[in-house]
N, C-alpha and C positions, 0 to 999 in steps of 0.2 A: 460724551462729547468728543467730536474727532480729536482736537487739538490737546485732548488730556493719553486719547491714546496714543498721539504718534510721540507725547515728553515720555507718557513711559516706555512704550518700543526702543527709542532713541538711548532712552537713561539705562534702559536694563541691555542694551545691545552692546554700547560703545562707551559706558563709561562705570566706576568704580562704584557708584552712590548705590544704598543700601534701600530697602523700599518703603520707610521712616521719611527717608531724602527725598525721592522721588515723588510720595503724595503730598512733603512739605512743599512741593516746587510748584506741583499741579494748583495746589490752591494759591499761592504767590502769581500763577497765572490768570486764576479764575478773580483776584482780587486786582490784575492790570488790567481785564480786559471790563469790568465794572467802574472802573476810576477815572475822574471826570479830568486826571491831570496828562498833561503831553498831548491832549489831545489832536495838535496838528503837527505830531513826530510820529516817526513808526518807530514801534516799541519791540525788543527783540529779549529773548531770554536764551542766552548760550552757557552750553557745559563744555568740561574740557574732556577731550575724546584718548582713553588712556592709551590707544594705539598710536598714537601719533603726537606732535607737538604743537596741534592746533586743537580750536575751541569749534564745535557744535552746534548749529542753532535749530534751537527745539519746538521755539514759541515765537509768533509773529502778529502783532496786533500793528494793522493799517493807520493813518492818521481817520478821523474825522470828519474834519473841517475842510482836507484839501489831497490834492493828489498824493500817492504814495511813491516813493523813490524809487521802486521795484515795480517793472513789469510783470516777471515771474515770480513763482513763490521760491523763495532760499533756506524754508525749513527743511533739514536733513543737510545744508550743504556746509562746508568747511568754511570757521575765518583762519585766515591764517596772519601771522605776526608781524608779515612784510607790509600788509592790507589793514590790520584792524589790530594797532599797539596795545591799544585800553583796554581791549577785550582780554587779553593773553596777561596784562601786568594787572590787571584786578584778578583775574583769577587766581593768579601767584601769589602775590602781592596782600589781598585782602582788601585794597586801600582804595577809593574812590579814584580812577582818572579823568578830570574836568576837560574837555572841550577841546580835546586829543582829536585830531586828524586822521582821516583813513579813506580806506578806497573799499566799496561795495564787492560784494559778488559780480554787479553787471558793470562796474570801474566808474560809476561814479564819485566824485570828491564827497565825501561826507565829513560832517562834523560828529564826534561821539562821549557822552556823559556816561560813565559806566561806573555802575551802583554794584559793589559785592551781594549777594544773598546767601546772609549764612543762616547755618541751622548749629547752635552749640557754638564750638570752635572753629568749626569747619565753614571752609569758603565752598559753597554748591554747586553754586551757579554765577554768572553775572546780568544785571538786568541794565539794556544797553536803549539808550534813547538816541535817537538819530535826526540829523539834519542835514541840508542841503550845502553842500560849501564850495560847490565849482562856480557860482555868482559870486563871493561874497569870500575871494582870495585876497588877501595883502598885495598892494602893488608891488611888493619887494619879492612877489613869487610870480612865476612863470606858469599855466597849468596848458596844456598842449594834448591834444589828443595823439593817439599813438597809430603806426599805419596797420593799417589789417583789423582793428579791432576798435571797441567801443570804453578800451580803458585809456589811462591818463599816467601822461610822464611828469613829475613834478622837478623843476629847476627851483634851487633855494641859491641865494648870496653867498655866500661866506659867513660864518657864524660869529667870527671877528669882531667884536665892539671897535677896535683900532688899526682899522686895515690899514694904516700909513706907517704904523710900528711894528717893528718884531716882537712879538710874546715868547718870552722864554721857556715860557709853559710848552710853547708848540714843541720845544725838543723833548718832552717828558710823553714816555711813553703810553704812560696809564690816563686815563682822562682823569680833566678836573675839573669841578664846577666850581665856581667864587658864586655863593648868593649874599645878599645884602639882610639886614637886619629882620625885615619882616619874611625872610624867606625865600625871595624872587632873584632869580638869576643874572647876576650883574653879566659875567663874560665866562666862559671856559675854551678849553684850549681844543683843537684840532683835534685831535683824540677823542675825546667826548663827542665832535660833531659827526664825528665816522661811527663811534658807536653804537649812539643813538638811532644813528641812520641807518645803517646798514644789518646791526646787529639785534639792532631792537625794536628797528621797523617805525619808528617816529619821521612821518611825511611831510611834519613843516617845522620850521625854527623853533629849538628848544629857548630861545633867547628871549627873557621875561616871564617864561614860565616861571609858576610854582614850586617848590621843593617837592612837594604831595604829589606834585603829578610828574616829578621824574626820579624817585624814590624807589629802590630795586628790593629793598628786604621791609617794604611794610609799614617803614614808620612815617612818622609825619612830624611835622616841623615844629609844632606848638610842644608834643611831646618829648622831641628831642632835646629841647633847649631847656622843659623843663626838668627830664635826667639829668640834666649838665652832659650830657653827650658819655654817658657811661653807657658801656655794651656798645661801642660805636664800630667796632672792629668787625665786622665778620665776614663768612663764607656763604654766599647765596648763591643757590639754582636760580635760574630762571632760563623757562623753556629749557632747549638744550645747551644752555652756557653755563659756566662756574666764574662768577664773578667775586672778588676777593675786595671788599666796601670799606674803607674808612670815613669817617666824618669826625670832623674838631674843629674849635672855634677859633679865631683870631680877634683874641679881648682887645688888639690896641685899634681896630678901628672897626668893628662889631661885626664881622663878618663869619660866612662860617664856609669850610672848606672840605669837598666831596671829593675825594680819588675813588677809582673806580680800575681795578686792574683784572682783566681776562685771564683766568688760570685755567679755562678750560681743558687746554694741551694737555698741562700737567695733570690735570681730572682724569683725564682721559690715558695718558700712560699710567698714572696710577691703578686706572683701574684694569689695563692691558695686562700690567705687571699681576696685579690680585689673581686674575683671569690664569694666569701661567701658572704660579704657584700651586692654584687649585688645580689645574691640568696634571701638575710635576706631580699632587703628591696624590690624586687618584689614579697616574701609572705605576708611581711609587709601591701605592697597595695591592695594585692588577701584581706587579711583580714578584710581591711579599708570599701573596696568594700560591701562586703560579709554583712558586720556589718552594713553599712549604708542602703542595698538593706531590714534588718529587720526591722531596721526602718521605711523605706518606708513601708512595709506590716501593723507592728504595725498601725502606724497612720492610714493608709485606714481604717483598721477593728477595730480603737477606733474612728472614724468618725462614724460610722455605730452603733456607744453604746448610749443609750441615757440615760442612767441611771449614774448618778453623779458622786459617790462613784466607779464604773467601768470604768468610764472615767478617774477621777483622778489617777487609777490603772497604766491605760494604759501611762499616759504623764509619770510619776515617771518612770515605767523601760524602754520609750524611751528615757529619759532623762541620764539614767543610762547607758547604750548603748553606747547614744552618747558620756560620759567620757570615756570607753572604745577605742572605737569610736577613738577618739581626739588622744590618744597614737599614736596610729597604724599612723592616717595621719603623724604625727611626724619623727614615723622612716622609714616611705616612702618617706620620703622627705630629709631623711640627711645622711651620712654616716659613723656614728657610731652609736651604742648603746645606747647609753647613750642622758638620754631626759631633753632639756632644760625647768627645772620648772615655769620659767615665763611665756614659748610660751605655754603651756599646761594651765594654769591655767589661761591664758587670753583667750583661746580658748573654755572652760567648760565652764568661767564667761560669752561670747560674746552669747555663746547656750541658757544661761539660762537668756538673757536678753531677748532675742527674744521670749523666751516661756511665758515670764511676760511683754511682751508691751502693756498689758491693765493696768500694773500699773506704767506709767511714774512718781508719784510720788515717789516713793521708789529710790534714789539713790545708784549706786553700785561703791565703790571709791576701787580701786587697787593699792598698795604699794607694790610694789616688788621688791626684789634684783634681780639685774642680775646674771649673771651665778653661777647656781645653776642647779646639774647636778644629774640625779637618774638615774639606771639600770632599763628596761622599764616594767620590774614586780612589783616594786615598784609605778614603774609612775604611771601605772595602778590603781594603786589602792588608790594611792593620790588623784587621779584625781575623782574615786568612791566618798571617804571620802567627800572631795571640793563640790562632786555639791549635795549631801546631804544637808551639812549644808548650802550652799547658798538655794537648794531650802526650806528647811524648815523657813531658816529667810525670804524668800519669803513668804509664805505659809500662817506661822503665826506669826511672831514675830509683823503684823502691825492690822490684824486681830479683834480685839480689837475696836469693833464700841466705843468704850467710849473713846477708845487709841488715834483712829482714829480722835474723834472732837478737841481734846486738845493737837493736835504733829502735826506739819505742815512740819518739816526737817524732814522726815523718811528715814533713811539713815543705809548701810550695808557697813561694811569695811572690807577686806580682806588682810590681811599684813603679807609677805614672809620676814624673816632675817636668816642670818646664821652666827654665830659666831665657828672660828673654825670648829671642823665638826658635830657640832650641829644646825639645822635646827629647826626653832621656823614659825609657821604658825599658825595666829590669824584670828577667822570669830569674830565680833562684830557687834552688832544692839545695836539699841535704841529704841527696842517696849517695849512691854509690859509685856515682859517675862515670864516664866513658873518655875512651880514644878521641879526641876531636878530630885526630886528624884523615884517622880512616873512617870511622863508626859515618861523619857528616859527607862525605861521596858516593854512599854508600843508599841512605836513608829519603826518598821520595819526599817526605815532609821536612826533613832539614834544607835539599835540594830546592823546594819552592819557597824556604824562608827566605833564604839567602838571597834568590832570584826577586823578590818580590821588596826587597829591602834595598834592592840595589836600583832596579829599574823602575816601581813604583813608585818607594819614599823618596828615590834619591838619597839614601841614607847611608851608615856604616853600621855591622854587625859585629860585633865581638863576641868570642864566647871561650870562656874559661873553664875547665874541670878537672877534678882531682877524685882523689878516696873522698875528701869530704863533702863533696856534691858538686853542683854546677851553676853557672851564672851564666846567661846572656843577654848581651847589651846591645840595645836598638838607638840607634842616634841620630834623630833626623831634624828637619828645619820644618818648621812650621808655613 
C-alpha cells in the first residue's frame, strides 16, 4: 500500500526508529485507517525528524462524513512548534495534549488532541486528531488573517486573572503557574504567558487549562499529588530549550505551584565550554605527538654523532623536549587546565632515570605533596627548570673520581611543599659540589634555570654548595 511505503521511506530517511518501530507504526496506521472513531476529523500520524527540532507527518487519513481541512496533501511536510504545540510536547513529553490550538501547514486555526504511540518505553510516534477552530474562537480572541498569505495572526488578552492589580509574581523572572486543587490553572504571572507563547508555541490562553496539558517533563497531575510531589525538581529538554521545573504544594489553601525557569544559556555555554576543552585537549595531544615525533628524529641523528661533546648536545635538548613533552601528555589526558605538579615532576624524574641507567648507583628519592596545581605555561617550564637541575646533579655532582672512592650513598633528593600559596621545591645532592659563583655563568642549563625562575615563575632561586654537596631552592607563588 502507498501510505505504508511513504511511513517507511519517511521513518528510515529522517528519523532514529529502528525497523521493529517502523512496522509497529505501519500497522497503528493500517488499524486508523479501519476505525470507525474520528471519523469527521483528519487524522495525522507524525514522527519527530532527528535533523531538526520539528515533527514529520507520515500518515494522513481524511474525515469521512465531511470536508477535509487540507487542500493539498501535507504528508512528508514539517510541523513545526510555533504551529503545532501538542505535536512537539507529546513527543517529548509522552503525555497526552487535549484540545491544544495550532495553525495547519495551509494556516488554518486548528483545534489538536494528540495521543503519544509508544512501543516499550519509547514514545514513536504521535497520533494527532484534528479540528476546525477558526469558527468556533473565544470572543476574548482576535483571529485576523495575515497580508500576503492565507495564515492567521492570533491576538490573545493579557493572561492576567486581575488586571486592575499588580501581581508580584510579574517581577519574578521564571514563570509560575498557581493551579487549583483539581489541577486547572487559577492565574500565573507574565513570564509564563511569554513562554508559553513564544517559546512553546501555545496560540491561545493557557488560563483554565489543565496541568496535563502544560506539563514540560511528563508527568501528570493525579500522579503528582499522588507522589506527594517527590522528584518534583528537575532538568528538562524540550525541543531546543533546557528548562529547570519545580513543583510543590501549598497545603494551606490546596493549591499547587509550578516555576519553570530557562537555563538554556547556561546549557548552551556549558556545553561551548565542554566543546573547548575537548578542542584544548586534542591540540594538547596533536602537540604531545608532534614533540615526541622530534625526539624520535633527534635521537636517530645523535646516534649517527660520534664525537662526545655533540652527543652530550643532543641527549640535553632531547631531554629538554621531553619536560615539555611531559605537560602536554598531562593535559591530553585530563580535563582541565590546570597541571598536577606531582604527576609532572614524577614523569621528567621517571625520563631522566632511564637516561642515567648506566648509573644505578646514584639514587633519585621524591618527596612530594599532593595536589599542587599550576596553569600549564608555568608547568612547562617547571618542569624545564626540574629536569635541568636533576640532569646536572646527574652529570656532575658525583663525577668526582676522588668523590667517587670515598661516597658509597650518592643520593639526589627532590622535595615539593607548599605552604599557603607559596610553593617551595628543593633539588639536593651529596657530591662534591661546585663554585656557585663562576661554574652558574658559565653553564647553559644553570643559565635557563635562573632565566626561567625569574621571568616564568616570577619566583626566587637560591642555591647553596659546599664539599658536602648542593642544594637549590625554587620559591614561587602559586
Amino acid at each position: 500500500m502507498k501510505h505504508n511505503n511513504q511511513i517507511k521511506k519517511f521513518c528510515e530517511d529522517k528519523t532514529d526508529l529502528n525497523e521493529a518501530d517502523i512496522d509497529y507504526l505501519i500497522r497503528q496506521s493500517e488499524a486508523v485507517l479501519s476505525s470507525k472513531e474520528f471519523m469527521d476529523k483528519d487524522v495525522f500520524i507524525d514522527v519527530k525528524n532527528i535533523y531538526s527540532d520539528h515533527a514529520i507527518v507520515v500518515f494522513h487519513r481524511k474525515p469521512h462524513t465531511k470536508e477535509s481541512l487540507y487542500e493539498k496533501t501535507v504528508v512528508g511536510q514539517s510541523a513545526f512548534l510555533e504551529n503545532e504545540p501538542g505535536v512537539l510536547r507529546t513527543l517529548q513529553t509522552g503525555v497526552p495534549s487535549v484540545g491544544l490550538r495550532g495553525q495547519s501547514q495551509e494556516g488554518v486555526a486548528i483545534e489538536q488532541t494528540v495521543f503519544p504511540i509508544t512501543r516499550g518505553e519509547k514514545v514513536i510516534a504521535t497520533l494527532i486528531v484534528e479540528s476546525d477552530f477558526s469558527n468556533s474562537f473565544s470572543s476574548s480572541f482576535s483571529l485576523k488573517p495575515s497580508k500576503g498569505d492565507n495564515s492567521y495572526i492570533f491576538q490573545a488578552p493579557s493572561e492576567s486573572s486581575r488586571e486592575d492589580e499588580v501581581s508580584l509574581l510579574d517581577y519574578v523572572e521564571d514563570a509560575v503557574l498557581v493551579f487549583d486543587q483539581g489541577g486547572f490553572l487559577l492565574h500565573c504571572n507574565q513570564s509564563a504567558v511569554l513562554l508559553y507563547r513564544t517559546k512553546l508555541g501555545y496560540l491561545d490562553s493557557v488560563q483554565g487549562m489543565h496541568y496535563d496539558n502544560l506539563s514540560l517533563d511528563g508527568t501528570i497531575f493525579s500522579e503528582l499529588v499522588e507522589d506527594h510531589f517527590s522528584d518534583s525538581n528537575k532538568t528538562v529538554k524540550y525541543g531546543k530549550h533546557y528548562f529547570q521545573v519545580k513543583c510543590y504544594p501549598n497545603a494551606r489553601n490546596q493549591q499547587t505551584v509550578l516555576t519553570i525557569r530557562d537555563i538554556s544559556d547556561l546549557k548552551e555555554k556549558d556545553k561551548e565550554i565542554q566543546e573547548s576543552v575537548i578542542a584544548s585537549r586534542e591540540i594538547n595531544h596533536r602537540v604531545k605527538n608532534h614533540l615526541q615525533t622530534i625526539i624520535s628524529l633527534l635521537r636517530l641523528q645523535g646516534a649517527q654523532v660520534k664525537e662526545s661533546g655533540t652527543k652530550v648536545a643532543f641527549e640535553d635538548c632531547i631531554n629538554r623536549i621531553f619536560s615539555i613533552a611531559a605537560t602536554y601528555e598531562l593535559l591530553s589526558s585530563q580535563e582541565h587546565e590546570q597541571i598536577d605538579l606531582k604527576s609532572l615532576i614524577e614523569i621528567v624524574s621517571s625520563n631522566l632515570q632511564r637516561c642515567f641507567a648506566e648509573r644505578p648507583d646514584i639514587q633519585l628519592k621524591l618527596e612530594l605533596c599532593d595536589q599542587i596545581y599550576l596553569d600549564h605555561n608555568r608547568a612547562s617550564s617547571l618542569a624545564l627548570v626540574i629536569n635541568e637541575l636533576l640532569q646536572n646533579a646527574y652529570e656532575h655532582a658525583f663525577s668526582n673520581k676522588k668523590y667517587q672512592k670515598n661516597k658509597k650513598n650518592q643520593c639526589i633528593r627532590l622535595q615539593m611543599t607548599k605552604n599557603d600559596d607559596i610553593i617551595r621545591i628543593q633539588v639536593i645532592d651529596n657530591g662534591s659540589g661546585y663554585n656557585v659563583e663562576t661554574v652558574g655563568q658559565e653553564h647553559l642549563g644553570l643559565i635557563l634555570v635562573q632565566r626561567f625562575v625569574d621571568s616564568k615563575l616570577s619566583g626566587r632561586l637560591v642555591t647553596t654548595s659546599n664539599h658536602e654537596g648542593t642544594q637549590v631552592k625554587i620559591i614561587f607563588k602559586v
